[in-house]
C-alpha angles and dihedrals in degrees: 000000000000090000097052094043087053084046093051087050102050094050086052100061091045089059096048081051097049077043107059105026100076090040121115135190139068112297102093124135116199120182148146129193147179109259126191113192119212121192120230133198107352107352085059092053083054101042112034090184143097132245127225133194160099138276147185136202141193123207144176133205123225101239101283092332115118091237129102136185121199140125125250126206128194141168130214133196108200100171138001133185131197135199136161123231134181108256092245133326088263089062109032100157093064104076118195125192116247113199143189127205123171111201143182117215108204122207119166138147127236145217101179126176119209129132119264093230152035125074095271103044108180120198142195116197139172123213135184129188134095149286123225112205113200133154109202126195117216137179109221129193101235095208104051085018084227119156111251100179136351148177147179112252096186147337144157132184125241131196113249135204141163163119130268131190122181139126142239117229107199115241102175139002129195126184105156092106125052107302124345133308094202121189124191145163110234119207105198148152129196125208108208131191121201138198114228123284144166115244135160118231127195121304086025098113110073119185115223127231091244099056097270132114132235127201126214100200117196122202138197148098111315101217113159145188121216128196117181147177123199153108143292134193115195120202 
């Protein structure tokens, strides 16, 4: 049932990008904004951090309809750890930085419903698509902070579905060329439900006294709430 969902998603979110990308006009909404991503119900009793993030989306207006179709895509960072450690036991004198980031990556498509015009434009809007948890290890050179060497300790991909409502307060209009170049701040929150999936969160990677790793691995429903702050252009 997970696979096909994931499936479903992702086939959604082909069809909205063959969609959009011959289309003309001007009805685009452009826009990117800083997320923080706050867990709710069990994910939340696991990870007792906050996300943090950015995100962009892409959306198209229907003609002169309110209503809008797009895909939005984010990524959060909910926990990071740092240590130095001697290059190799051959150079010790060189240190490098290993560190450890687990992240969510966000895709979801959008129908969103908001007026075309007026200086405070509010919106609804319902999205589907899917969230990819990973935590990733990298050696960075610590002078040019260049990656050396890096892996993926762990992910797992979760279905993901909900419901957004925000508005857009105008900032600048220009129609002195052909159509509108529209910018505007955007005020939102998204309310996402999730399917269950393993992740790692900070501290769950333990180093054993013999050289070996071991893996906590946490496990639940990844609902989230996400509020955000950003921009949007409309051409």
């Amino acid at each position: 049932m997970k696979r096909q969902f994931l499936v479903g998603s992702a086939l959604f979110l082909a069809l909205l990008f063959a969609f959009l990308s011959p289309a003309a006009g001007q009805n685009f909404d452009l826009g990117a904004d800083f997320i923080i991503g706050l867990p709710q119900n069990q994910f939340r009793d696991n990870i007792n951090e906050e996300g943090y993030g950015a995100s962009g989306h892409f959306g198209y207006f229907l003609g002169d309809s309110p209503i809008m179709i797009g895909v939005d895509a984010g990524f959060l960072n909910y926990g990071t750890m740092k240590r130095w450690e001697p290059f190799s036991d051959e150079i010790p004198e060189v240190t490098v930085r290993v560190q450890t980031t687990n992240n969510i990556l966000l895709a979801h498509g959008f129908l969103r419903l908001q007026p075309q015009q007026g200086p405070v434009r509010p919106y609804v809007e319902g999205l589907l698509g899917f969230k990819y948890l990973f935590t990733r290890t990298s050696v960075v050179d610590e002078f040019y902070d260049e990656t050396i060497a890096s892996s993926t300790n762990f992910d797992d991909l979760a279905g993901s579905w909900g419901v957004g409502t925000g508005l857009d307060i105008r900032l600048w209009e220009n129609r002195r060329h052909r159509g509108v170049v529209d910018v505007s701040l955007t005020l939102g929150a998204k309310y996402l439900w999730g399917s269950e999936a393993e992740y790692l969160k900070k501290g769950s990677i333990r180093r054993d006294p013999d050289g070996g790793v071991t893996y906590l691995v946490l496990q639940s429903r990844t609902t989230m709430l996400i509020p955000s702050i950003g921009a949007r252009v409309r051409f």
